[in-house]
N, C-alpha and C positions, 0 to 999 in steps of 0.2 A: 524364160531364164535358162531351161538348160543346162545342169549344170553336172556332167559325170566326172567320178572323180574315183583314182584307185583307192585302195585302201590304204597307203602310204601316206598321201595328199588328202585322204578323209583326217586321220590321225592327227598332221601337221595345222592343219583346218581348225580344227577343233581344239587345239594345244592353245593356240591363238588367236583364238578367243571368238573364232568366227563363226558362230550359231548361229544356223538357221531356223527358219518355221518349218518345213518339212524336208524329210529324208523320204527316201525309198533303196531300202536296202534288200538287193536279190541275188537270188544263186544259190546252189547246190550244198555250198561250204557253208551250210548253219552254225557251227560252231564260231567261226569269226566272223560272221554277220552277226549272231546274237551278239557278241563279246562288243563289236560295233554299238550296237543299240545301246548297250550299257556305258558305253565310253563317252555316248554323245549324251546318255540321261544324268550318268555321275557329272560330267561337266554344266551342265545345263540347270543342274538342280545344285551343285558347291553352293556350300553353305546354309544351305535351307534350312530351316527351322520345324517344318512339318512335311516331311519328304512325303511320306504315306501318303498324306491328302492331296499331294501334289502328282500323282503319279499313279498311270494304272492302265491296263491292257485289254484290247477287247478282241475276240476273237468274232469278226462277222460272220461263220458258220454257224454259230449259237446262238448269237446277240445282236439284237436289231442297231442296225446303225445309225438310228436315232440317238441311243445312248452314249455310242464312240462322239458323234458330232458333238451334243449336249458338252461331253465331256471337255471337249477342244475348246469349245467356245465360253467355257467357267472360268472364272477367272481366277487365280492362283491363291493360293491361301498363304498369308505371313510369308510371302518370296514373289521373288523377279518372275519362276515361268511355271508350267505345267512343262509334266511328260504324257504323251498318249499314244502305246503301239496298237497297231494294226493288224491281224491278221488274216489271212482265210478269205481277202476280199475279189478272187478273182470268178468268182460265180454268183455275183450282186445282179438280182433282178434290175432291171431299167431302170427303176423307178428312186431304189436305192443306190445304182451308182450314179445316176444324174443328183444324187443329194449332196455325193461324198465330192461330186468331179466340182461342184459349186462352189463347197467348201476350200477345194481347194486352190479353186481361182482366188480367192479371199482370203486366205486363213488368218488365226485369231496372231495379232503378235505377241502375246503371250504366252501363247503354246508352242510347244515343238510336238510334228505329230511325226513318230516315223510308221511307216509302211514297211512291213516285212514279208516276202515271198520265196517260195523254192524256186517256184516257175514266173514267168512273166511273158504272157502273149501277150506281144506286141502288137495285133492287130486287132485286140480292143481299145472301144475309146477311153476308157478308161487306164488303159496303162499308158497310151499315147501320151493323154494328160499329168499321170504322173511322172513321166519322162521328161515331161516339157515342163511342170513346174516345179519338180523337188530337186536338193540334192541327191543322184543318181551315183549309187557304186553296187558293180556285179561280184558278188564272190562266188567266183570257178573252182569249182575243185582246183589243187594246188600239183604242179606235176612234183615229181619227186625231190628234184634239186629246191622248190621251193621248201617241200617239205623239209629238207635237211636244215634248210637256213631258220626256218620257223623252229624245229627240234631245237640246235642249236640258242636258238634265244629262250625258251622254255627251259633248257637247262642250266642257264646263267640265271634264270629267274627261282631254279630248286636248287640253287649254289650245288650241284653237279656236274659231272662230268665225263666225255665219252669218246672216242677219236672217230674219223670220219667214219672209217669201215663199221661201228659198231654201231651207229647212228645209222647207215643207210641197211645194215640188215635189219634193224627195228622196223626202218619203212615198208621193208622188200615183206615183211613177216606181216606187218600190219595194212598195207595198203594205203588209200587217200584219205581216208575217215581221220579228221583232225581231233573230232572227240576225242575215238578213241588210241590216236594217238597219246593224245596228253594222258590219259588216263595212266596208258602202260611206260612213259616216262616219269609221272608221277608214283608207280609202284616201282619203278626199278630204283627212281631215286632214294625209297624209306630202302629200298635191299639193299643200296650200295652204303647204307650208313655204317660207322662213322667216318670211313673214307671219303663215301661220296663221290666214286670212282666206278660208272659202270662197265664192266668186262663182258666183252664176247660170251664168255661163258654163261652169263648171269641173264643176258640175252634169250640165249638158245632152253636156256631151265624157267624163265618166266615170261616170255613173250607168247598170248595165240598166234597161231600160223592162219589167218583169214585170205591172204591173198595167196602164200604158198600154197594151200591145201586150190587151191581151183587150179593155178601153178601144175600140182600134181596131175590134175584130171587131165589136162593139155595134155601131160608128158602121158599120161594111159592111152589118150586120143590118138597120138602120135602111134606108139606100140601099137592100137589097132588098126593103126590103116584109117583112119576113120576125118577124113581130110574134114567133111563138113562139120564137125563138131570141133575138132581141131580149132578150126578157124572161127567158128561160134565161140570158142572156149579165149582164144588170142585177143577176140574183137572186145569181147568185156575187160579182160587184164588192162589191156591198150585206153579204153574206156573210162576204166576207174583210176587213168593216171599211171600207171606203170607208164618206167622210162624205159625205151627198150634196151637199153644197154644193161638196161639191170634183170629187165624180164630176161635175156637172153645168158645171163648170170643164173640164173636160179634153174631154167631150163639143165643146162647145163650141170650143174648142183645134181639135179635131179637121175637126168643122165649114167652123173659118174657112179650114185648111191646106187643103181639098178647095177651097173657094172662090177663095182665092188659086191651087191648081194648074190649077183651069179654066181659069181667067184667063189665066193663062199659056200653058198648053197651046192657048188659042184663038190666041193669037198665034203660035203656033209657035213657042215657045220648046224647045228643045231640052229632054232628062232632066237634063243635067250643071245647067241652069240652072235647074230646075225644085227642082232637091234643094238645090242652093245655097243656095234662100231658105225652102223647105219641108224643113225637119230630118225625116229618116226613116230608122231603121235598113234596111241596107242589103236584109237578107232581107224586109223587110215592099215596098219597093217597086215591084213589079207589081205584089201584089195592089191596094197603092194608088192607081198608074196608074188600074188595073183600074175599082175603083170611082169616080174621078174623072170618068174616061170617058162610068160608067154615071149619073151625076147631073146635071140640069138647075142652070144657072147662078140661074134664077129662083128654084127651087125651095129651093136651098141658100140664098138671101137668107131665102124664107119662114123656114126653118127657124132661122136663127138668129136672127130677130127672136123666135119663138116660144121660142126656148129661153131667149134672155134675160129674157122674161116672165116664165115659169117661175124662173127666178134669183132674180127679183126677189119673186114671191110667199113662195118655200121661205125667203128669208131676212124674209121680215115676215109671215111669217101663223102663225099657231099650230097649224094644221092640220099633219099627219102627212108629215113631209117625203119619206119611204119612198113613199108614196100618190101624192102630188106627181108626185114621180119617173116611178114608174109607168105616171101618167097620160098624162107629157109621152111616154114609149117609145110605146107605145100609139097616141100622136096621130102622133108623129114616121113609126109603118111603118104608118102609113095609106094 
């Protein structure tokens, strides 16, 4: 069969009426691959009369897969089908995945079984087999512009609302994690009530900084000279989905708050006034201090005229913006 399908074409699939006996939903993005599974068991079970009995999950790290099969092949109680997820099945002795690979040449037509995985080696027989006879869809991590347009429909769905720039500092702050994405547009949404209008500010006062704060350590890496960590520190950002035009945004961010704290600091402005105008969670600043300290006033000018260069080519050259990037880390713990 064969049958890979984005998560778009999953959706459209399933609206229309098209259920199959088995899925295999994988990838990294568990938060809409779960949301998947539920989309294809809500539909799959409408209308049921005994959903509970009809519906239920096994995890094959704990639970012999005897019991998952059993399950698949019961026949539905007071309705059209069964649900049965899968999980944890990529370390099945022999014995038990030649039960489940059988199963799945044959499955019950009653049942929808989906398969759910983070990973998926494909050079076992058993994933081969799921590949070849389930509906197949990978959820990737999302890069940021997906991220925006997913935000974007999450906040039509909490009748909120945000312009693009406030939306992409949520992502730049939160990273690829769609959980907890939703999570913190779901808290900004009950903040911004009864407007229901969320503002930059409201942003910067309740968002964690989980990708900024690694963000930072680069920008320390950089200050120390310290190219391999630098570039360790670049290759996870790049990793987790950062887009570099935005990573190269927050660098920069970063940058200007070090320049501004020199400034300051040279005048003897106090920490109380220091933080006042340079926003910084509260555990990150010493080591900010720290590296403020350790940086040349001049030096920090070079650097952001050099990084705005850099800005300026990633956004009009056609050249490899990843490279780009690179190039700039590289020059920057020079």
């Amino acid at each position: 069969m064969k049958t890979i399908l984005t998560r778009e074409e999953l959706k459209r699939s399933i609206k229309d009426g098209q259920i199959k006996s088995l899925y295999l939903l994988h990838g990294d993005e568990d938060y809409l691959r779960d949301a998947a599974a539920r989309f294809i068991a809500d539909a799959a079970l409408a209308g049921a009369v005994l959903r509970d009995f009809n519906e239920s999950s096994f995890n094959l790290a704990s639970v012999d897969v005897q019991q998952a099969l059993a399950a698949a092949e019961q026949l539905p109680m007071m309705g059209a089908r069964r649900v049965v997820r899968i999980t944890h099945f990529a370390k099945l002795n022999e014995a038990d995945e030649g039960a489940l690979m059988r199963y799945v040449e044959r499955p019950a037509e009653s049942s929808v079984v989906i398969f759910l995985a983070d990973d998926l080696d494909k050079r076992r027989k058993l994933s081969k087999t799921l590949l070849e006879k389930c509906v197949s869809v990978e959820f990737a991590r999302l890069t940021d512009n997906e991220l925006t347009a997913w935000a974007k429909s999450r906040l039509k769905e909490l009748k909120a609302e945000a312009d693009e720039r406030t939306l992409r500092q949520v992502i730049a702050l939160v990273g690829s994690n769609v959980r907890r994405l939703s999570n913190e547009l779901d808290k900004l949404a009950t903040a911004a009530m009864p407007g229901r209008y969320i503002s930059l500010d409201s942003v910067e006062l309740l968002v964690g900084r989980s990708r900024e704060l690694t963000n930072f350590e680069l920008t320390d890496h950089l200050i120390a000279r310290d190219r391999r960590r630098a570039l360790e520190t670049l290759r996870i950002l790049l990793d987790d989905g950062a887009e570099p035009v935005m990573l190269i945004g927050l660098i920069a961010s970063n940058y200007r708050r070090l320049a501004l704290a020199k400034e300051l600091m040279s005048r003897g402005a106090p920490k109380e006034e220091v933080f006042r105008l340079v926003q910084m969670p509260y555990s990150k600043r010493e080591e900010f201090l720290a590296t403020a300290r350790r940086a040349e006033s001049s030096d920090l000018v070079r650097r952001i005229r050099r990084i705005a260069t850099a800005d300026l080519a990633i956004k009009t050259s056609r050249a490899t913006p990843r490279l780009q990037l690179e190039v700039l880390v590289c020059e920057l713990a020079e």
